[in-house]
C-alpha positions in Angstrom: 0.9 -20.0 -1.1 -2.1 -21.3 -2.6 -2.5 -20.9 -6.4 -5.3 -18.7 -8.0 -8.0 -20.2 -9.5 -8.8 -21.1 -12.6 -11.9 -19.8 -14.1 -14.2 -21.9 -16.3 -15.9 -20.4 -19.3 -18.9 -19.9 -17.5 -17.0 -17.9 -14.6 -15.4 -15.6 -17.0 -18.8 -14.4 -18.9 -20.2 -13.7 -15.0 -17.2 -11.8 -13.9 -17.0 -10.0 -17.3 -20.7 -9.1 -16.5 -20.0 -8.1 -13.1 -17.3 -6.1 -14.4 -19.7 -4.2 -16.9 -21.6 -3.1 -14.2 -19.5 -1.2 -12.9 -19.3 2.6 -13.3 -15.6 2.2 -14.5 -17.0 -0.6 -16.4 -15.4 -0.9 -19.9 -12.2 0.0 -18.5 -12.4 -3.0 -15.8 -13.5 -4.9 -18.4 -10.2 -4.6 -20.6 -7.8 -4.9 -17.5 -9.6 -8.4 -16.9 -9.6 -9.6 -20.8 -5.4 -8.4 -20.9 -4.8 -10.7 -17.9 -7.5 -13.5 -19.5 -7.3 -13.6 -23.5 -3.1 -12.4 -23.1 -2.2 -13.5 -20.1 -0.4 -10.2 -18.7 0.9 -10.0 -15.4 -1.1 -7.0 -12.7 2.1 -5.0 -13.0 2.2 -5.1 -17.0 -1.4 -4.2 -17.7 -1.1 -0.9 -14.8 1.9 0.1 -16.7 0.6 0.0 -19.9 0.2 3.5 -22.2 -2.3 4.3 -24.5 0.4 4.6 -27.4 1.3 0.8 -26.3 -1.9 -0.6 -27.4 -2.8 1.6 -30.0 -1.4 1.9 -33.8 -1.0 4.9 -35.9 -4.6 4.4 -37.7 -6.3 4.6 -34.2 -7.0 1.0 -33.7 -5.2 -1.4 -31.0 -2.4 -3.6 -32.3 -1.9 -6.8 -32.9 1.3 -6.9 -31.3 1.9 -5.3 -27.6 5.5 -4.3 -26.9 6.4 -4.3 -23.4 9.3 -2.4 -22.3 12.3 -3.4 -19.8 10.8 -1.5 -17.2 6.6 -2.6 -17.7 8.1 -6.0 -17.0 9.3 -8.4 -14.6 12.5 -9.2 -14.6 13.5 -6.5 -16.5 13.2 -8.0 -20.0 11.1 -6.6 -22.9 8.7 -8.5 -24.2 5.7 -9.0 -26.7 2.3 -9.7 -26.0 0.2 -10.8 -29.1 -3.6 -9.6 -28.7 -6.3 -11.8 -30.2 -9.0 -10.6 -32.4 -11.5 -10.6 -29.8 -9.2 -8.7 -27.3 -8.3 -6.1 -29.9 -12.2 -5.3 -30.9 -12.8 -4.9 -26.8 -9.2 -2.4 -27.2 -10.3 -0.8 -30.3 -13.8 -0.2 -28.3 -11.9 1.2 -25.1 -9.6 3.1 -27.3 -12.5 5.1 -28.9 -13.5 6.6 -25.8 -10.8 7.7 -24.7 -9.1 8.9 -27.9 -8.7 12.5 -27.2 -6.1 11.6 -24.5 -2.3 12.2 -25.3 -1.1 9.0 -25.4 1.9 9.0 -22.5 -1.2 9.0 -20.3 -2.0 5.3 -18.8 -4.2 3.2 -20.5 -6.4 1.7 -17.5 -6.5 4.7 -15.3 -7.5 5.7 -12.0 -10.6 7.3 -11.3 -9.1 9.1 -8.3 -5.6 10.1 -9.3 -6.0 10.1 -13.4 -2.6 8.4 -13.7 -1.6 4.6 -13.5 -2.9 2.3 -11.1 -0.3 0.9 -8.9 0.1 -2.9 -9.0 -1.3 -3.5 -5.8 -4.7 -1.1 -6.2 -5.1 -2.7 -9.8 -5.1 -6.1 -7.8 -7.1 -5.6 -5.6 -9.7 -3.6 -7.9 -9.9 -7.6 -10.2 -10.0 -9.2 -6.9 -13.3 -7.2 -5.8 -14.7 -7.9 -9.2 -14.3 -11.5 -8.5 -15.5 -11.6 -5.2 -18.5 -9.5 -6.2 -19.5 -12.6 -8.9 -19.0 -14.9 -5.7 -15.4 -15.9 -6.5 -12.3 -16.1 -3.9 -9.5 -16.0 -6.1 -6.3 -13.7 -6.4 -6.1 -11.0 -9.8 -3.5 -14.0 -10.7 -6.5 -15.9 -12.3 -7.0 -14.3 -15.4 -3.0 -15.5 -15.8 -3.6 -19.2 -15.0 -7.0 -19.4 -17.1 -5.3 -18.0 -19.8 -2.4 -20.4 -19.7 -4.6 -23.2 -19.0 -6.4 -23.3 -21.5 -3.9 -22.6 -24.1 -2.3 -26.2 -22.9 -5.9 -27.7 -23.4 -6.3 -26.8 -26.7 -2.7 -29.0 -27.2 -0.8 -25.7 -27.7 3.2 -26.9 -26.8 4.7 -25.9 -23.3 7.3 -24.1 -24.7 4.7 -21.9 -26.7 2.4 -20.8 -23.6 5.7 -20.0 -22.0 6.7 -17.4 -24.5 3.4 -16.0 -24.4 3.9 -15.8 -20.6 7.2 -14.2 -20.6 8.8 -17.0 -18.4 12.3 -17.4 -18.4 11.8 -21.0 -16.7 9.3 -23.7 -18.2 8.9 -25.2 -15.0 7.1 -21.9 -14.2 5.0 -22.1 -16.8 3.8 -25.9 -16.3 3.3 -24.6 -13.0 0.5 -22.4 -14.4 -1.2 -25.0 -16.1 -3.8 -27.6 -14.7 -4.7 -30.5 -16.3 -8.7 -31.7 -16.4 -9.2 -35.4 -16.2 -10.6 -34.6 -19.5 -7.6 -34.2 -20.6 -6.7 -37.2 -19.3 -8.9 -39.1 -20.6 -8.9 -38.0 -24.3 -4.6 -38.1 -24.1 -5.1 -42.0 -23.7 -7.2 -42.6 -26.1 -5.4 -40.8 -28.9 
């Protein structure tokens, strides 16, 4: 099985466009950023609730916890949410803060409840393909750990914020540029 892409800087402001166009736009804009700025798996962001991401003063958290059962593998978790991720959540949040929060926080159009792993998929997969991209919904995860290990952030680290039990997983996830390369021999 080939591995998803990873999306340069330049490829993530098109496919957040692209995603913005949308008439579900803001909404497919937060699935992408939780797979790209924290690195959550399809399955986590479609099972997340609105009282998941958001604390008691209205606003999203800085601090995600994932349940057993949002999780693979069956083991809870925490996600940490950057500052740019929780003013695109804090956004999202506000429109849709009249909702109980049991109800799912990216939800479908059609049914009003959660998306199911596989429609979530294959809803970031059009997104990419509409900004001219042939990649799985895996490669918000990859970019996200990728370039964590570019900015020299340890192995061990990225897997934690991956949930991996293995760290062979994780360096899995990680390409290395001959940039990289390059600047690593000449430290």
């Amino acid at each position: 099985m080939a591995k998803a892409k990873v999306l340069t800087k330049s490829e993530i402001k098109l496919v957040m466009r692209i995603a913005d166009t949308g008439r579900n736009g803001l909404r497919d804009r937060v699935a992408l950023s939780l797979s790209i700025l924290a690195g959550m798996r399809i399955g986590e962001i479609a099972a997340l609730k609105i009282d998941d991401v958001r604390g008691i003063d209205g606003n999203a958290v800085s601090v995600i916890h994932l349940a057993k059962h949002q999780t693979k593998g069956s083991r809870s978790r925490r996600v940490f949410v950057s500052d740019e991720l929780r003013k695109l959540l804090t956004s999202y949040l506000a429109t849709i803060s009249g909702l109980d929060g049991s109800k799912a926080l990216i939800r479908s159009t059609r049914t009003g409840g959660h998306f199911s792993n596989v429609s979530l998929s294959l809803r970031l997969k059009a997104i990419y393909l509409a900004a001219g991209i042939s990649t799985s919904s895996h490669s918000g995860r990859r970019t996200f750990a990728t370039q964590k290990n570019a900015l020299g952030i340890g192995m061990r680290t990225i897997q934690h914020l991956l949930g991996h039990a293995n760290i062979a997983t994780t360096a899995l996830y990680c390409d290395v540029s001959d940039e990289q390369l390059a600047n690593a021999v000449n430290l």
